[in-house]
N, C-alpha and C positions, 0 to 999 in steps of 0.2 A: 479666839473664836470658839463659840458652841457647838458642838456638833448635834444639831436633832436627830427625830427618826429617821428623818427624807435622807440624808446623810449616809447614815449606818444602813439601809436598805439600798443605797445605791452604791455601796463599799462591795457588800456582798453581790449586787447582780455585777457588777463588772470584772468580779472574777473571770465569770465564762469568759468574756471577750479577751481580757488579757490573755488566755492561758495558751491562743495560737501565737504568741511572739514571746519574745526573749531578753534574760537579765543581763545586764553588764558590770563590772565592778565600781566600788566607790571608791573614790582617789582621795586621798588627803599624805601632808606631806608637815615635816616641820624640821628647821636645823636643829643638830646636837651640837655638844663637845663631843668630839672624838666620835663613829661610828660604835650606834649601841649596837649591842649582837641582833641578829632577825631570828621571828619564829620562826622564819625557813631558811632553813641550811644553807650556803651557799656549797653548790655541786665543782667539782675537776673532770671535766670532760666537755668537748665538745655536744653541741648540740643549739637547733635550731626548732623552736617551739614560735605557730602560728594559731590562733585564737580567731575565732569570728565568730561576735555574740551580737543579739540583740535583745532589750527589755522592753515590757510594757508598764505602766506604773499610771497607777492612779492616787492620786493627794487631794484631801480634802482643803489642804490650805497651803497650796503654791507661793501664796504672798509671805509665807514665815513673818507674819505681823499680825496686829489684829482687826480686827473689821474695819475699823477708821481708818487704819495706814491699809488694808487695800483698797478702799474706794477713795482714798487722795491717791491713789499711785494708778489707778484706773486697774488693777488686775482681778480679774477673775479667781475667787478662791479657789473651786472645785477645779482642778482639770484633768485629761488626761497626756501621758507623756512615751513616744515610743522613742529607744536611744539605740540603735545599731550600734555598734564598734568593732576596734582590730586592734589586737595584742600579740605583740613582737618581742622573744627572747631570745636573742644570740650569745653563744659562746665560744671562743675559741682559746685552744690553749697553742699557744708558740714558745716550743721549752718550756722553761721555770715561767713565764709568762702568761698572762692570763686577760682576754681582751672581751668588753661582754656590751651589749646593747638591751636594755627593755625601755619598749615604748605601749603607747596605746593612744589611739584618737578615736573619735566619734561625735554624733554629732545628735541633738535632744532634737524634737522637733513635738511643739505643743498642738491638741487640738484649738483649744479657746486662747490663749496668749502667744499670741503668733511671734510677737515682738522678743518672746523671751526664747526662741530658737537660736542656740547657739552651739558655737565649736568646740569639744574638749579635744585638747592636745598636750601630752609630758611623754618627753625623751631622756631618757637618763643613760649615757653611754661610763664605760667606765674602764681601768686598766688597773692590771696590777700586775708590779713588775717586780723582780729579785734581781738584787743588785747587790753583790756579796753578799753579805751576812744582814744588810738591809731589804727591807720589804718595804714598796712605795708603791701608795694607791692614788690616784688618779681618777676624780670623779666630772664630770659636767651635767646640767640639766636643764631644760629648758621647759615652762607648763605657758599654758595657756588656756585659762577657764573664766565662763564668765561671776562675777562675786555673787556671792550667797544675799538675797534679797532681808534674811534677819542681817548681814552684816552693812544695810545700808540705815542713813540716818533722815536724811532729807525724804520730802513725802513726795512728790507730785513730779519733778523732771522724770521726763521718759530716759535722757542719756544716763542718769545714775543706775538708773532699774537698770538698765542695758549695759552695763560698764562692763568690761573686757579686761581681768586683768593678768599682764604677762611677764614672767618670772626666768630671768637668765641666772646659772652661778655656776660655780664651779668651784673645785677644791683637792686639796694635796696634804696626804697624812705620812709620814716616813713611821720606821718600829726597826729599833737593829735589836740584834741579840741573837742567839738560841733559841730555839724550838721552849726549851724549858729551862724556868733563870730570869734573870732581869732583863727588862730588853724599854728603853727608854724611848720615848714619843715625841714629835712634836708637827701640827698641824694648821692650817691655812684656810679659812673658806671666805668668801664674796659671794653675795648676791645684791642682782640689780632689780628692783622690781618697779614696774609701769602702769597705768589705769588709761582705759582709752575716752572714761569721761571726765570732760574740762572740770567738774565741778568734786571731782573726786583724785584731782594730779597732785593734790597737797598732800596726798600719803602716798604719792612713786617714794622710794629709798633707795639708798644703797647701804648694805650690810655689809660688815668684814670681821672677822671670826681669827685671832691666832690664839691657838692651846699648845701646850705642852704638860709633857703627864711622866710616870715612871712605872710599869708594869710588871710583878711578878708573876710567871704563867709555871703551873706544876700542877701533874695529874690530881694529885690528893687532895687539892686548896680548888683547882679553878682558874680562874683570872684576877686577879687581885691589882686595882689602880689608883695609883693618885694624882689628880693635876690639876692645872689651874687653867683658865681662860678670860680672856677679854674681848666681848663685843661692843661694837661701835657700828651705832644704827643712826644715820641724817636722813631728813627728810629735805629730797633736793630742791622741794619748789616751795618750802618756809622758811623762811627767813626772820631770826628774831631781829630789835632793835638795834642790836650791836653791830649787823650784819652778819653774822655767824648762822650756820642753819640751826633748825630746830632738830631735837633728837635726844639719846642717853648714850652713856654706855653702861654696858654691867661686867661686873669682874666677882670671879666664882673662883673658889676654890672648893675641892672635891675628893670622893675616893668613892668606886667602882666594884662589885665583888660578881663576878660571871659564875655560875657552878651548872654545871651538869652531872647528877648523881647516881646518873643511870639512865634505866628505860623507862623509869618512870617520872623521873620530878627534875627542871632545869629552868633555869631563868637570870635574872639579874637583880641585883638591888643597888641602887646609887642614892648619894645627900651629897648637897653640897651648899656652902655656907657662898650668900649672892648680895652683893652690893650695887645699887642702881642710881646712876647718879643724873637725873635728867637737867635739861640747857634751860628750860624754859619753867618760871617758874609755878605754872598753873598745875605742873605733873610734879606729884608727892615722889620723895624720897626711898626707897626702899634699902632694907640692909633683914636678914634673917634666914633660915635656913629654908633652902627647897629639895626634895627629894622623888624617886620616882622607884617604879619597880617592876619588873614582869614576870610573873609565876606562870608556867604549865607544868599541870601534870597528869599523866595518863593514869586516872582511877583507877582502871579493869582493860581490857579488849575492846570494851564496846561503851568506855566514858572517856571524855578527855574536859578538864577544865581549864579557864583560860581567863588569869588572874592579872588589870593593869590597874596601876594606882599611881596618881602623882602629885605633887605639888611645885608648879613650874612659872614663871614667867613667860609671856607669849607676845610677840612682834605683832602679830597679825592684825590687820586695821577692822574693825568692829564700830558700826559706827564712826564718830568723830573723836574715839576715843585714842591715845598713845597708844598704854601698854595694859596688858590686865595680868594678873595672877588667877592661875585655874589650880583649880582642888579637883580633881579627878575620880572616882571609883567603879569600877568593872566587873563585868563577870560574864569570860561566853562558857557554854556546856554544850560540849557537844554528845552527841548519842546515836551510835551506829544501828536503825532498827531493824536492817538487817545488810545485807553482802552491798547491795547495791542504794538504799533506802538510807540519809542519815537527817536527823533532827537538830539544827541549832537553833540554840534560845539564846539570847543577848540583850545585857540590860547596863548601861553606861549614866552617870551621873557628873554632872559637871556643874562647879561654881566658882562663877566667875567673879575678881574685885576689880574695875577700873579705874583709869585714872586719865583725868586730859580733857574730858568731857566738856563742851562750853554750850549745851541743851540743844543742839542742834533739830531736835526733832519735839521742842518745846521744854523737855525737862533732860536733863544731865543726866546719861547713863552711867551708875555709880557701881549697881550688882544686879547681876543676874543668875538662875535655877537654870540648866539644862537637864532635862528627862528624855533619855532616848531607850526603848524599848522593840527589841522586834524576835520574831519564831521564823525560823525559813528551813524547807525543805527542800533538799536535794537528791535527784535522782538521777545515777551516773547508768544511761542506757547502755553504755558503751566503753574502752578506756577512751573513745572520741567525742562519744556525743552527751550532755550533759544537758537535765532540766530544771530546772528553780520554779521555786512558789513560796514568796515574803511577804508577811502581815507587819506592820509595825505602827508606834507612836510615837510620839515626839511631842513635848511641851517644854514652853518656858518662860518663866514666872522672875521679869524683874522690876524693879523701883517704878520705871515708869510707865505706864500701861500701852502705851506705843507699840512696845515691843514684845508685849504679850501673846500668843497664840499656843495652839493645839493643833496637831494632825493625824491624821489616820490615812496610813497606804496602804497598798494593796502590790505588788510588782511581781512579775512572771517573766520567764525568760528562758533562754535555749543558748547553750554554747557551742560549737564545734571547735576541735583539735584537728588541725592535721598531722 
């Protein structure tokens, strides 16, 4: 989609109106092998952190398609969007024990596409136990959002545009050893995922994930890992001719390097050599090395840079395609401009190769360009109360022009802490 002047003049007036409501976070999630480190710390203390935010948001192109695919899909490009929410962090420590809840729900509500008002919900509880010289995590989750409008293929049903999809799993990692020394791994995960339209059940799944690994942890080195994994992904409502469902699995071997070098530079770097061996024969074969990585580091006082980069295999249904391989590159900056005043700039590049494609939407989605770009400013009034103001872009440029589009937002928002 083009964006004219009419456009670009109604991006800027709708600043004012957004700016009496409020931002919420963006959720996205994806399995690992083995749990990567987070850029936030996991804290030992008790404590219970409640959240109640709301955003406003204006998109120039809702449909995340291009002008043709939203006027077969009947959506209005331009609209606006206000998304209240509620963010829940519980922790408690019982002994060597460690027992934690983060959830968050809310709910979009459109001016012009009323139909696309829907529910976001993910609860992720989790434990982590000490059991001798063993340490055993215990994770569960449960999401519930409705799918991303570029990751649909079909033009004109209302139920795909409105598909609802919801995501159970659960998972268990053991680590014996020493604090520092070898200390060996091995891990367990399942996910069951569902679509609530009929024409979109041929990609519900179920996934199951076992790894084992061998880690040396020592203050000088870092984390140092090696292992291997095999997943095995069916999709439970295709069936090929043999009777057997459709799906792959992939089998990785790996090594992991964790370092923190101080107060100023820490992150991770992983490769691992991935074999894909899919059931059905319309989905290419894959075997070659994928890798990923996450740099921060604290420039000065008042810089911090924020470095991700990957080359991964990805489950997630896009379109009517299997599986795709993403090329990744990142970069957030942040800058403190002053006590309470901070500036992030954010620019993510994404290319995507699929595979499984059967033209669903006229031509075979083979590759595609993601371009995401945005500036946000945050103003912390309070240690409670907190204001946002997000400019951003977004384009993406693949094979078949279907799935072509451009947007420009605008989003404002307000947090409370209690």
């Amino acid at each position: 989609m083009v964006l004219g002047k009419g456009e670009v003049r109604k991006v800027a007036s709708w600043v004012g109106v957004a700016l009496a409501l409020g931002m919420g976070p963006v959720h996205g999630a994806q399995a690992q092998t083995f749990a990567r480190p987070s850029a936030t710390p996991a804290t030992n203390d008790n404590h219970t952190n409640i959240e109640f935010g709301s955003d406003a948001r204006y998109e120039s192109n809702v449909a995340h398609t291009s002008d043709l695919g939203a006027a077969e899909r009947h959506i209005e490009p331009s609209d606006e969007r206000v998304s209240p929410d509620l963010t829940l962090d519980v922790q408690r420590l019982v002994g060597a024990n460690k027992f934690s809840l983060q959830a968050d729900g809310g709910y979009d509500f459109y001016r012009r596409n009323t139909r696309l008002n829907r529910e976001r919900i993910n609860i992720n509880p989790s434990a982590g136990l000490k059991l001798s010289i063993c340490d055993v995590t215990v994770t569960g989750g449960y999401g519930r959002n409705q799918t991303d409008l570029a990751d649909i293929a079909s033009t004109g049903s209302v139920s795909l545009i409105t598909n609802v999809e919801s995501k159970l799993s659960g998972g268990v990692e053991m680590a014996c050893g020493n604090e520092i020394g070898l200390r060996p791994m091995i891990g367990a995960n399942i996910e069951h995922a569902v679509n609530s339209a009929l024409l979109r059940q041929g990609f519900d799944r179920n996934t199951i994930t076992y790894s084992a690994g061998l880690a040396y942890v020592h203050p000088s080195v870092g984390t140092l890992m090696a292992f291997g994994s095999s997943r095995k992904m069916l999709f439970i409502n295709s069936l090929l001719e043999d009777g057997e469902h459709n799906g792959y699995i992939v089998k990785s071997l790996g090594g992991r390097l964790t370092r923190d070098t101080g107060a100023r530079l820490r992150g991770w770097v992983e490769v691992t050599y991935v074999e894909l061996d899919p059931r059905q024969a319309v989905n290419r074969r894959f075997s070659g090395l994928n890798w990923s990585a996450d740099v921060t580091l604290d420039a000065s006082s008042r810089v911090q840079a924020h470095v991700p980069f990957a080359r991964e295999i990805t489950s997630g249904a896009v379109a009517d395609t299997t599986y795709h391989i993403d090329t990744t590159y990142g970069l957030d900056v942040k800058y403190a401009l002053s006590g309470r005043l901070q500036l992030t700039l954010s620019g993510l590049v994404t290319q995507r190769s699929f595979s499984g494609s059967q033209g669903a939407a006229g031509v075979a989605l083979i590759s595609d360009h993601l371009y995401n770009n945005s500036a946000t400013l945050t103003f912390a009034e309070s240690e409670h109360l907190q204001f946002t103001l997000m400019g951003g872009y977004d384009r993406r440029q693949a094979n078949a022009s279907f799935y072509n589009y451009q947007s420009i937002s605008v989003q404002t928002g307000v947090r409370f802490k209690l």
